[in-house]
C-alpha positions in Angstrom: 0.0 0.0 0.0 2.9 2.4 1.0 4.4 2.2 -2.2 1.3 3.4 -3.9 0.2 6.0 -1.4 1.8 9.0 0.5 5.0 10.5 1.0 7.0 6.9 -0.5 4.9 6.9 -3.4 6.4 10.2 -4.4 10.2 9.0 -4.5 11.9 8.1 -7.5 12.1 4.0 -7.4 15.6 3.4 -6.9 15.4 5.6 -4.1 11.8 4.0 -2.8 13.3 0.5 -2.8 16.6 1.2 -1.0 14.2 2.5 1.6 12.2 -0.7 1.7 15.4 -2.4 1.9 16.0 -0.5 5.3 12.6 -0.4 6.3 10.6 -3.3 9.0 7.2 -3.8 9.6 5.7 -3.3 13.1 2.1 -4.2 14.6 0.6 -2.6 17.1 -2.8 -3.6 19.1 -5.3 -0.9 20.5 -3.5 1.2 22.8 -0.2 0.5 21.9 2.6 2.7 21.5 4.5 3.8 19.1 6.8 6.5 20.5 5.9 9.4 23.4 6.9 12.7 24.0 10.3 13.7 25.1 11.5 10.1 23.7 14.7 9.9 22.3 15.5 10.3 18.6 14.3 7.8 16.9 13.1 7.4 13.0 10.3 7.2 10.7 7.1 6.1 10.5 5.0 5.2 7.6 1.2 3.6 8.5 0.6 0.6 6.3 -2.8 -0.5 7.8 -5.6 1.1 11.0 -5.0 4.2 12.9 -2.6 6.3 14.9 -3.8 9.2 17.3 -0.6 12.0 17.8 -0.1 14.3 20.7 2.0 17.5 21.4 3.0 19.3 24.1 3.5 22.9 22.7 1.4 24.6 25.1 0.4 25.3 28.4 -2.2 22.6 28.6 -1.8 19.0 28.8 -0.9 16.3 26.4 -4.3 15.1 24.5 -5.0 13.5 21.8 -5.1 16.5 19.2 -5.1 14.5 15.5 -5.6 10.9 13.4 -3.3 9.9 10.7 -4.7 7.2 8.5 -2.7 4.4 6.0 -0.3 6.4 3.4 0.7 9.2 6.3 4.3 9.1 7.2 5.4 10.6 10.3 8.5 11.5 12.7 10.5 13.2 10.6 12.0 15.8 13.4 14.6 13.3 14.9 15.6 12.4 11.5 16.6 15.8 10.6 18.2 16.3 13.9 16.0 16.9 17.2 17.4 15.5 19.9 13.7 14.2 21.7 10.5 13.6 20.3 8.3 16.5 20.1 5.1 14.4 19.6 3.7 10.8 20.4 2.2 8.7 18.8 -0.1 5.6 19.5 -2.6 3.1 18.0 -6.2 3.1 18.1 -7.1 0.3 16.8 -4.6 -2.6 15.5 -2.5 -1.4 13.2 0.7 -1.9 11.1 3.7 0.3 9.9 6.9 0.7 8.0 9.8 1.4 11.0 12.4 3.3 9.1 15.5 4.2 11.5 17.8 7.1 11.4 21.0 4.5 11.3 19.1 2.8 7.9 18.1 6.5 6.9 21.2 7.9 6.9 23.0 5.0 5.2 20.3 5.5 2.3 21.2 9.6 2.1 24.9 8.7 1.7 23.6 6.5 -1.9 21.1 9.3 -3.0 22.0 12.6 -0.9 18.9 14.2 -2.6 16.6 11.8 -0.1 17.2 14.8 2.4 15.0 17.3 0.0 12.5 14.6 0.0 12.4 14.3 4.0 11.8 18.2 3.7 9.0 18.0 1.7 7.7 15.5 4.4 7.7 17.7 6.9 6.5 20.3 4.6 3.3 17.7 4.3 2.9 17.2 7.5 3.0 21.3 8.0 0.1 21.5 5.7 -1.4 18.8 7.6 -1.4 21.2 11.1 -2.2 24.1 9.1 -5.4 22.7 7.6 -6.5 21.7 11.0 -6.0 25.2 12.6 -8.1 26.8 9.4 -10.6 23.9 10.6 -10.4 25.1 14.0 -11.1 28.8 12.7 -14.6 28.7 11.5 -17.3 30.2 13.8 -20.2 28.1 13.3 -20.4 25.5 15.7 -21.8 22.3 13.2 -19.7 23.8 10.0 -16.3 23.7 12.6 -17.4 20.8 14.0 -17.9 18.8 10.3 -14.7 20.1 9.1 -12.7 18.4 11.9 -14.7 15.6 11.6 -13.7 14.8 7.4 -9.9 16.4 8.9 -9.7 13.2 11.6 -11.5 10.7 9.2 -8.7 11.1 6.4 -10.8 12.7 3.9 -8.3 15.4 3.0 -5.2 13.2 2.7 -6.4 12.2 -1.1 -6.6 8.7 0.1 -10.0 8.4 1.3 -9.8 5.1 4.5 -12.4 2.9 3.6 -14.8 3.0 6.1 -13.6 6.6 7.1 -13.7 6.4 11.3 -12.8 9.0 13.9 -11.3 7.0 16.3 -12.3 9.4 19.3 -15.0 9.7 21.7 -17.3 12.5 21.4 -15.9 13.9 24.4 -12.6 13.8 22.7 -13.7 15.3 19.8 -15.5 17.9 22.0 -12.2 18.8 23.2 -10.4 19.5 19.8 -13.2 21.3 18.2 -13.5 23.7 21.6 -16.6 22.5 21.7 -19.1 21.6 24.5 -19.6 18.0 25.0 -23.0 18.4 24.8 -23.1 20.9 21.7 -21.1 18.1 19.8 -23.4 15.6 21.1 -26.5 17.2 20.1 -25.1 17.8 16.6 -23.6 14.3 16.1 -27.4 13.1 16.8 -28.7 15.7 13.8 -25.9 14.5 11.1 -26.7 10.8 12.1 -30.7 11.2 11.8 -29.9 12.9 8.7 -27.2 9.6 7.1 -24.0 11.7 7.2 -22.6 9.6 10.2 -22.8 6.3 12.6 -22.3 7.4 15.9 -20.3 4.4 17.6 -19.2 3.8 21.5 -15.5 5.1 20.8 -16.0 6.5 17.4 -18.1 8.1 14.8 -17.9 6.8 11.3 -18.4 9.0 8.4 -20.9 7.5 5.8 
C-alpha cells in the first residue's frame, strides 16, 4: 500500500526500494505505543494499515490526543533531521501496522542518494500542511460547520486517500475537546448529522458514511 500512497509513493524508485530495503514492519494492538513525548531520537514512521492518534505538548495545557493519521501518512521526521527528543507521540487506536524506518538505515540511504534529504523536507513540509489545515478547521465560527470540518480532517478525507470505512477513532468527548466544543453541543449535533445519514455514531467513534 505504502508504495502506492503518500510521501514513499512520491520518491523516485531506486530511491523507494533502497528505503524498503532499510525499512521493518511493526504491529501494534489498540492502545499500543509507538513513540511518546520527550522520547529519544528515533526514526520514521510510515502507517501501512488502522489508525494512529498523535499528541503535542507545545502549550500550556496537557498532552491530549489532538489529530488521526490514517494508512499512506508518514510521520517523525524531526529526529531524523536532527532533534534530539521527540516532540510528539504517537499511538494506535485500533490494530494497526507500519513501516519502522531508523535514522542508522536513513542515513545510510542519504549517503547513496544525498537528494533523499530534499525529500524528508517536503515530508515535513506535508505534515506542515497537515497542522495548518487543521487550525483553518479550528477557525470557522459556526459550531456544526467547525465541527464537520474536523470531523472529514480526523477521518482522512483530506489526505487524497479516502480510509475505507472513514472512522474518527475518538469519543465524542474527545472530539468535544479538539473542536472547543461543549460535549453536549457536539453531542447534540452528532445526533442531527446521524438522523440525517451523514454519520454512525459508535461507542468510541463516529464513522463517516
Amino acid at each position: 500500500f505504502l508504495e502506492k500512497t503518500g510521501w514513499l509513493s512520491e520518491l523516485p524508485p531506486p530511491l523507494r526500494a533502497a528505503l524498503l530495503d532499510v525499512a521493518w514492519l511493526k504491529r501494534y494492538d489498540a492502545g499500543d505505543r509507538v513513540y511518546g513525548l520527550g522520547d529519544p531520537p528515533g526514526g520514521l514512521y510510515g502507517l501501512e494499515a488502522g489508525c494512529l492518534a498523535l499528541e503535542a505538548a507545545q502549550s500550556d495545557s496537557p498532552p491530549q490526543k489532538g489529530f488521526l493519521i490514517h494508512p499512506g501518512t508518514w510521520i517523525g521526521e524531526g529526529p531524523v533531521a536532527g532533534l534530539d527528543a521527540r516532540i510528539t507521540g504517537a499511538w494506535a487506536t485500533r490494530p494497526s501496522k507500519a513501516l519502522s524506518i531508523e535514522i542508522a538505515g536513513f542515513r545510510r540511504v542519504a549517503a547513496r542518494f544525498p537528494d533523499l534529504w530534499r525529500h524528508l523536507v517536503l515530508l515535513a513540509l506535508q505534515n506542515n500542511m497537515r497542522a495548518i489545515g487543521l487550525a483553518q478547521d479550528l477557525m470557522l465560527r459556526g459550531s456544526r460547520q467547525r465541527l464537520a470540518a474536523l470531523l472529514a480532517r480526523l477521518g482522512g478525507l483530506r489526505d487524497g486517500h479516502r480510509p475505507v470505512p472513514a472512522v474518527v477513532d475518538a469519543t465524542q468527548g474527545e472530539i468535544a475537546a479538539i473542536a472547543n466544543l461543549s460535549r453536549g453541543v457536539v453531542s447534540r449535533l452528532l445526533l442531527e448529522m446521524e438522523q440525517e445519514g451523514l454519520v454512525r455514531i459508535r461507542r468510541a467513534s463516529v464513522e463517516i458514511l
